[in-house]
TIPA-976451 format. One record per residue (C-alpha): residue number from 1; x, y, z. Coordinates in Angstrom, 2 decimals. Example, Ala and Ser with C-alpha at 12.3 -4.5 7.8 and 13.67 -1.06 7.14 Angstrom:
BEGIN
[1; [12.30; -4.50; 7.80]] [2; [13.67; -1.06; 7.14]] 
% end
This chain:
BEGIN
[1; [-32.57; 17.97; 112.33]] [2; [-28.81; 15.94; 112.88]] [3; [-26.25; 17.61; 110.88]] [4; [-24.62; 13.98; 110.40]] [5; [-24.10; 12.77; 107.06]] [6; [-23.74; 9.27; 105.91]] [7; [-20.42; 8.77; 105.05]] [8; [-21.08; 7.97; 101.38]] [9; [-22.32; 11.61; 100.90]] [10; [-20.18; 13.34; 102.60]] [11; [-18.99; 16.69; 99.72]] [12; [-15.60; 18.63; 100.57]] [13; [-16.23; 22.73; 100.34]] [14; [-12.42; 23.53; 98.88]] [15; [-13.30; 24.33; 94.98]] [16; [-10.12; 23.01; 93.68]] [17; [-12.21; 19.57; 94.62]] [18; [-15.08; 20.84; 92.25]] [19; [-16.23; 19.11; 89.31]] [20; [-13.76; 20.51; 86.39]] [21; [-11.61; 22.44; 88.78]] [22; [-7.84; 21.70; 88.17]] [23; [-5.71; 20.64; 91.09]] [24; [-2.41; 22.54; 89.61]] [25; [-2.04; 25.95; 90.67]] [26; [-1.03; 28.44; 87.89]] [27; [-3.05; 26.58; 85.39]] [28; [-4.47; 30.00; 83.69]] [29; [-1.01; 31.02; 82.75]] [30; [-0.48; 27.77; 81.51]] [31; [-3.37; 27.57; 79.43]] [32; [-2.12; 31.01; 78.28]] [33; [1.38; 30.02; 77.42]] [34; [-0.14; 27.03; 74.93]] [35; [-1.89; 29.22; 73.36]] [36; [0.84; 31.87; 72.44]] [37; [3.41; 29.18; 71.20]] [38; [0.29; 27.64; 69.09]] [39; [-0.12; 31.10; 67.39]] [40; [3.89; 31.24; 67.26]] [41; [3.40; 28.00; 65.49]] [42; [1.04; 29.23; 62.92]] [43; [2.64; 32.08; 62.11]] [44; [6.11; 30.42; 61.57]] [45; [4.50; 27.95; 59.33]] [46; [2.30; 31.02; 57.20]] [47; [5.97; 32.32; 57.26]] [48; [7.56; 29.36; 55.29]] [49; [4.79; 28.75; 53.23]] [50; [5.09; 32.66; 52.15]] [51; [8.75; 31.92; 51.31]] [52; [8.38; 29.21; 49.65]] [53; [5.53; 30.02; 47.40]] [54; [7.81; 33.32; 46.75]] [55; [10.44; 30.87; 45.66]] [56; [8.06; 29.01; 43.53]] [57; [7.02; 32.32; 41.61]] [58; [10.50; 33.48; 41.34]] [59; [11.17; 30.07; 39.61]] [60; [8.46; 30.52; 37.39]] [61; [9.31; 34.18; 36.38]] [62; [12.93; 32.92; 36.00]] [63; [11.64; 29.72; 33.22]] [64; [9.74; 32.89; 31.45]] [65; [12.80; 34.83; 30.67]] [66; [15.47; 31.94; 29.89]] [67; [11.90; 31.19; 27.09]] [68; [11.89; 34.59; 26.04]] [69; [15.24; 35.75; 25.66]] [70; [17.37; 32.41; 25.33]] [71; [20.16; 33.36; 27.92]] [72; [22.15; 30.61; 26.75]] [73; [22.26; 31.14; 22.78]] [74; [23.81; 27.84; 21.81]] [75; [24.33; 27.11; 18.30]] [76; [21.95; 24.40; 15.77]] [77; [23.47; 21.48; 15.68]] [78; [21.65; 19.19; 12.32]] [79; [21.80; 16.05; 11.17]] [80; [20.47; 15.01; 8.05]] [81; [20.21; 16.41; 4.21]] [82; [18.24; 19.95; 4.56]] [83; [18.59; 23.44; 3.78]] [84; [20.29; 25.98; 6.03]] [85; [18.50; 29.65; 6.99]] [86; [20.35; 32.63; 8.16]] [87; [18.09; 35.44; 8.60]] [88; [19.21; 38.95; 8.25]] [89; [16.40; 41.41; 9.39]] [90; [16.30; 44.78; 9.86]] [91; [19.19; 47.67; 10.13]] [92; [22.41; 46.64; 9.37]] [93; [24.71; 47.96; 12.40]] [94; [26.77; 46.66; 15.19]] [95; [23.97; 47.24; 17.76]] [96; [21.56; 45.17; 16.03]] [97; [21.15; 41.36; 15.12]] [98; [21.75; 42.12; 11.82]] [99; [25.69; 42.77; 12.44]] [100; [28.18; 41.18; 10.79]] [101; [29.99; 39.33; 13.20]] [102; [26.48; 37.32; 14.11]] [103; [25.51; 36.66; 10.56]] [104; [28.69; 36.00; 9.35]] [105; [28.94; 32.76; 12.60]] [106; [25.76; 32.08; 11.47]] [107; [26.98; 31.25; 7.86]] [108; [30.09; 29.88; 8.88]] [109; [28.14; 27.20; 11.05]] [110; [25.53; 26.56; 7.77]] [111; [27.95; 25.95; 5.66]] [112; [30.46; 23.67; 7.66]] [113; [27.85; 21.37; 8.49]] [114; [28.07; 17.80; 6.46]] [115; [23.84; 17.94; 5.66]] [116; [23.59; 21.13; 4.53]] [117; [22.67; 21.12; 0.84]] [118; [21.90; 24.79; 0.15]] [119; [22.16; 28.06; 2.01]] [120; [19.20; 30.92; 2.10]] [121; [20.06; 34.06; 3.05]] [122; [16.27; 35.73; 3.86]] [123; [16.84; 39.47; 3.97]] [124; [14.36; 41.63; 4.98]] [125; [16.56; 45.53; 5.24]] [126; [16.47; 48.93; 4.53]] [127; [20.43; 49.04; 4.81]] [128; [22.37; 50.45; 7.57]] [129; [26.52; 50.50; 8.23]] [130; [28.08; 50.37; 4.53]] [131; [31.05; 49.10; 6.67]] [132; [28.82; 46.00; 8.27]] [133; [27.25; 45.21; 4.81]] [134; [30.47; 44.98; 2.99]] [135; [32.26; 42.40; 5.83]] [136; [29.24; 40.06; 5.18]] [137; [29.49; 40.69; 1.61]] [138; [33.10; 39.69; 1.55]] [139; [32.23; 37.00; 4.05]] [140; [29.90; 35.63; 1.09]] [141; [32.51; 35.36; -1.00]] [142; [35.04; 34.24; 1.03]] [143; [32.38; 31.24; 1.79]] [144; [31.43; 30.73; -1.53]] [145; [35.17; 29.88; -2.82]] [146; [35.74; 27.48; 0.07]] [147; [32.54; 25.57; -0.55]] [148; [31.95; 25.54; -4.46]] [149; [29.65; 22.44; -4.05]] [150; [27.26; 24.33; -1.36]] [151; [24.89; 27.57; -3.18]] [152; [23.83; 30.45; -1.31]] [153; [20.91; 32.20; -2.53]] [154; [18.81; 35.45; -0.80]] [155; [15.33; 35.11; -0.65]] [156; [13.92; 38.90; -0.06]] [157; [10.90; 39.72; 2.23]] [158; [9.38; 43.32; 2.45]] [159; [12.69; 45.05; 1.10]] [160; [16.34; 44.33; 0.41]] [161; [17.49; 48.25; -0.19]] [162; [20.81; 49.90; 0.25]] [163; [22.89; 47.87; 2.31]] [164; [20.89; 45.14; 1.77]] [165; [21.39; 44.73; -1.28]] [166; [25.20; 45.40; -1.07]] [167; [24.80; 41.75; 0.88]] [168; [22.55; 40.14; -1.56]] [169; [24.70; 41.14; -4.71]] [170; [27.19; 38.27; -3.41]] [171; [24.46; 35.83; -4.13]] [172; [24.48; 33.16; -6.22]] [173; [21.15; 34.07; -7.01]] [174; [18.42; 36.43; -5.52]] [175; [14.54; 35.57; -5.17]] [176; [12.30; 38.15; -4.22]] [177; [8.31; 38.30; -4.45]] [178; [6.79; 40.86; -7.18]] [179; [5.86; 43.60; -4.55]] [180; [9.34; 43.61; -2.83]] [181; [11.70; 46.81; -2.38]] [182; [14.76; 46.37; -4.44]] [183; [17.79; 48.44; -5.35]] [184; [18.36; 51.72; -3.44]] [185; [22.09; 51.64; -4.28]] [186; [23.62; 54.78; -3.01]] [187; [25.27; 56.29; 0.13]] [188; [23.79; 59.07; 2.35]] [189; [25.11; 61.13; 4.85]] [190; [22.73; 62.69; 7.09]] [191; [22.60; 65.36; 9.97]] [192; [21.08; 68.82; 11.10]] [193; [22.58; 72.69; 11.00]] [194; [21.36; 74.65; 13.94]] [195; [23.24; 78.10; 12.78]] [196; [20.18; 80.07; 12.11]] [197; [18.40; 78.95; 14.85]] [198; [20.74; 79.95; 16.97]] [199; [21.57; 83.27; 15.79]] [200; [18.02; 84.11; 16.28]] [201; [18.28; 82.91; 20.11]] [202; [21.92; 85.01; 20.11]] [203; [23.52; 82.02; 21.08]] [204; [27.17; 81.13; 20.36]] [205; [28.91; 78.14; 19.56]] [206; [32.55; 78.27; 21.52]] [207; [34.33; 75.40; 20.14]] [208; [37.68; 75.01; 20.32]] [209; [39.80; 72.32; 18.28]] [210; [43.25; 71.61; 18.00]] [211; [43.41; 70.50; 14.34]] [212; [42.59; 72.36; 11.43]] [213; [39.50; 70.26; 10.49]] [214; [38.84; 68.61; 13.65]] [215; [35.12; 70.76; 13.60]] [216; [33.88; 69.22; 10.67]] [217; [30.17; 68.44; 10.05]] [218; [29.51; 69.87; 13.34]] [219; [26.26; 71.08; 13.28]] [220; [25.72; 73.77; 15.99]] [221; [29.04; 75.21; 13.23]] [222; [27.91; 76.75; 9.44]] [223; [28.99; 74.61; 6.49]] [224; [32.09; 75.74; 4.53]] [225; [33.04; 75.22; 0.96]] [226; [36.17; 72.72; 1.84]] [227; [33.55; 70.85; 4.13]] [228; [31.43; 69.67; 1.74]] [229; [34.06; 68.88; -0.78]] [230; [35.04; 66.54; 1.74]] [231; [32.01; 65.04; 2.43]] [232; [31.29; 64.40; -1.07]] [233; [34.64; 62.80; -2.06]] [234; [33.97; 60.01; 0.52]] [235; [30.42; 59.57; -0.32]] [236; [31.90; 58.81; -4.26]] [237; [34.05; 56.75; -2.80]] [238; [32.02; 54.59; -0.45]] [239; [29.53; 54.99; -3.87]] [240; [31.52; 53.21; -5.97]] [241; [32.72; 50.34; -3.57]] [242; [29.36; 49.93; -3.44]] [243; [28.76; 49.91; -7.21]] [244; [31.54; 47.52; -8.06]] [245; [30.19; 45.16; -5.30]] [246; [27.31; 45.10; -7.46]] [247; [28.36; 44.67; -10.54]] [248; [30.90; 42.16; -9.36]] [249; [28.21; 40.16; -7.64]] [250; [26.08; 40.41; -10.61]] [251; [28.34; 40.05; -13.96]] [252; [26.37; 40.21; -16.99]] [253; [22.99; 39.19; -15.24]] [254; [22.90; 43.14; -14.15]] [255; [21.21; 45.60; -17.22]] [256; [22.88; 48.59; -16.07]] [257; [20.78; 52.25; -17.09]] [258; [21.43; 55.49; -16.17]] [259; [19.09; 55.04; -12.90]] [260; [20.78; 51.86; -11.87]] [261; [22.89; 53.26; -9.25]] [262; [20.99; 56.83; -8.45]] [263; [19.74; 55.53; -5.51]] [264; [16.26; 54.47; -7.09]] [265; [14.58; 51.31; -5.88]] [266; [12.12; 49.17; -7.63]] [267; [9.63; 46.60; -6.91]] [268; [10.31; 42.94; -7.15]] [269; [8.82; 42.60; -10.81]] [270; [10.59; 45.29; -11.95]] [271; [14.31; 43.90; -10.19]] [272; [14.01; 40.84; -12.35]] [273; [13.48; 42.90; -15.58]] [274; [16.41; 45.00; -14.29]] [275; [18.67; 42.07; -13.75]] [276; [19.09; 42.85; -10.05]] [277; [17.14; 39.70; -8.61]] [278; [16.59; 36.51; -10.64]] [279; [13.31; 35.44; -10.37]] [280; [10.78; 34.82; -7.86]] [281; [9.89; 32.70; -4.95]] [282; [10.18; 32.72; -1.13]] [283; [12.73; 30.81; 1.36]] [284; [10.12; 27.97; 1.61]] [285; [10.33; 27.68; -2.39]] [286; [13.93; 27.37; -2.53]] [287; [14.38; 25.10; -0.35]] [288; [11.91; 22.67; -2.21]] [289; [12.17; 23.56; -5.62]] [290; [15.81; 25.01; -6.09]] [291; [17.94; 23.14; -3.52]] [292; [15.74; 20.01; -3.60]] [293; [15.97; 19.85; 0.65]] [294; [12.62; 21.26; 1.97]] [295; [13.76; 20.75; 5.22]] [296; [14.62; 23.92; 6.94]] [297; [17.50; 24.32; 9.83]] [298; [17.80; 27.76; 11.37]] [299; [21.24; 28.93; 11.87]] [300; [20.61; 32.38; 12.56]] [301; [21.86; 33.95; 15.89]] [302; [20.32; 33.74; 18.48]] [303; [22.05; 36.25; 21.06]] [304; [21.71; 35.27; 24.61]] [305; [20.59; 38.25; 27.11]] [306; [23.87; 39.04; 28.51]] [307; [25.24; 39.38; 24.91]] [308; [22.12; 41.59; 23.71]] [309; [22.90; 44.23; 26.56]] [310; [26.70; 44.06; 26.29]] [311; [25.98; 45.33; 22.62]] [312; [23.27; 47.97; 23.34]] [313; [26.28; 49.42; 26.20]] [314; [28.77; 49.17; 23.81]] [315; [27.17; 50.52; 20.59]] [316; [25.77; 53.85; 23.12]] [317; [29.87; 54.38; 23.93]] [318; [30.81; 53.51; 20.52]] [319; [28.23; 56.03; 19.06]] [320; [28.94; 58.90; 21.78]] [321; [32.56; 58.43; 20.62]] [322; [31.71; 58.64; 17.07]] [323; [29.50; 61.53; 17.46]] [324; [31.93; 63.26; 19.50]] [325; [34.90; 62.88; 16.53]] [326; [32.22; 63.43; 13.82]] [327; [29.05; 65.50; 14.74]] [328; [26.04; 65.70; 12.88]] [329; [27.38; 63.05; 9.83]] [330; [26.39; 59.79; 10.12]] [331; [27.06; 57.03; 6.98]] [332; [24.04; 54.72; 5.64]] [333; [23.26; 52.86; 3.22]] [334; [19.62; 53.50; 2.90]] 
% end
């Protein structure tokens, strides 16, 4: 047998002349190296997709809160005939929204504006800071006499007690429904005597004060005779600002008994009969039927965030300073 081939068929033995064999040497680590930077590749983009859907939900979360708490707290501007809303709800203090110097803006800005026909004052309180309820009362007032042409009325929800009625008694007129809380006008001074207690647990109170009557009403000290003297005189006092605001506020519309001023409160019904409210009807009623503008603008407060926890800070240091001057007596009308 000739081991000649025809030159047509003649088949190299070197493999890099196979079928599918590369000629470039190294091609293994090549391959390699393509497939580590493709996996780089993926990873960097899973990467940026990671950060940017990150950046997406940190958008979203951010739209939520300027919704909720209203970070920028602009003012209403109105246009129009209508009747303007201030809301006063809840305690009466500094470290609320119901503080003075936020409902009094928010009357200010009701009645300076050119379509506002009528003010309501909806109050829905238990009281709080006899000092915070009689700067909006005289704030009323002060309102009132500038603008003879514009009425202010209170419209009461739940309960207008205490302090809340020390606001509403500078009304021209009050509106409350027949099962409100009404009246409540009196002065309280609350706080707690630990002396017994602490006898029984032999523990002493070592307080030292540089001033005669710098340890008054505190409580971890027993009462004395002088102590509550004092106490008293200023609840009188603070009493009967209270009372004149009242009867101020309410001339001969008011039909003073002996319990007027006890501290008693009444329903609704009973306030009209009393002479402390004048009839009855909510905000939506006054607007339509008393003002004659049932179109409502809200000029209540709105207190942006930062403004909401600069007052929380500064009520807890204003409070731990109070506390520390007078311990265990606190002030309320309630």
């Amino acid at each position: 047998m000739s081991d000649n081939l025809t030159p047509g068929s003649n088949q190299s033995s070197d493999p890099s002349r196979q079928p599918g064999a590369t000629s470039e040497p190294g091609w293994e680590r090549a391959a390699l190296e393509r497939i580590a930077l493709a996996a780089i590749s993926e990873q960097r983009a899973a990467r940026r997709w990671k950060i940017f859907f990150r950046f997406v939900a940190l958008g979203i979360v951010l739209l939520l809160a300027w919704g909720i708490f209203d970070f920028s707290g602009d003012k209403v501007t109105s246009t129009g005939r209508h009747t303007a809303l201030v809301s006063l709800d809840g305690e009466i203090s500094s470290s609320t929204n119901a503080n003075a110097d936020d409902i009094n803006s928010a009357l200010d800005s009701a009645f300076d504006d050119a379509g506002t026909a009528g003010v309501v004052l909806a109050i829905n309180s238990p009281g709080g800071s006899p000092v915070q309820a009689g700067i909006i009362n005289s704030e009323i007032q002060r309102l009132r006499h500038k603008y003879p042409s514009i009425p202010l009325y209170v419209t009461v929800g739940d309960m207008c007690a205490s302090g809340g009625y020390y606001v509403a008694a500078a009304a021209d007129k009050i509106y409350v429904d027949k099962a409100s809380i009404v009246g409540s006008i009196g002065v309280l001074m609350d706080g707690f005597g630990f002396t017994g207690l602490m006898d029984k647990l032999g523990i002493q109170r070592r307080l030292r004060t540089s001033g005669e009557n710098k340890g008054f009403f505190d409580p971890f000290s027993p009462d004395t005779p002088k102590m509550d003297a004092h106490a008293q005189e200023m609840l009188d006092q603070i009493h009967q600002q209270f009372i004149d605001a009242v009867r101020q506020g309410r001339g001969k519309r008011l039909h003073e008994t002996p319990d007027t001023f006890s501290g008693l409160f009444w329903t609704g019904e009973k306030s009209v009969e009393l002479g402390l409210a004048d009839g009855f009807g909510s905000t939506d009623f006054v607007a339509r039927e008393i003002i004659k503008a049932p179109d409502i603008v809200d000029y209540t407060v709105k207190d942006s965030f930062t403004d909401r926890v600069a007052r929380k800070f500064g009520a807890a240091v204003g409070s731990a300073a109070m506390h520390a001057m007078v311990l265990g007596g606190k002030l309320n009308l309630r």
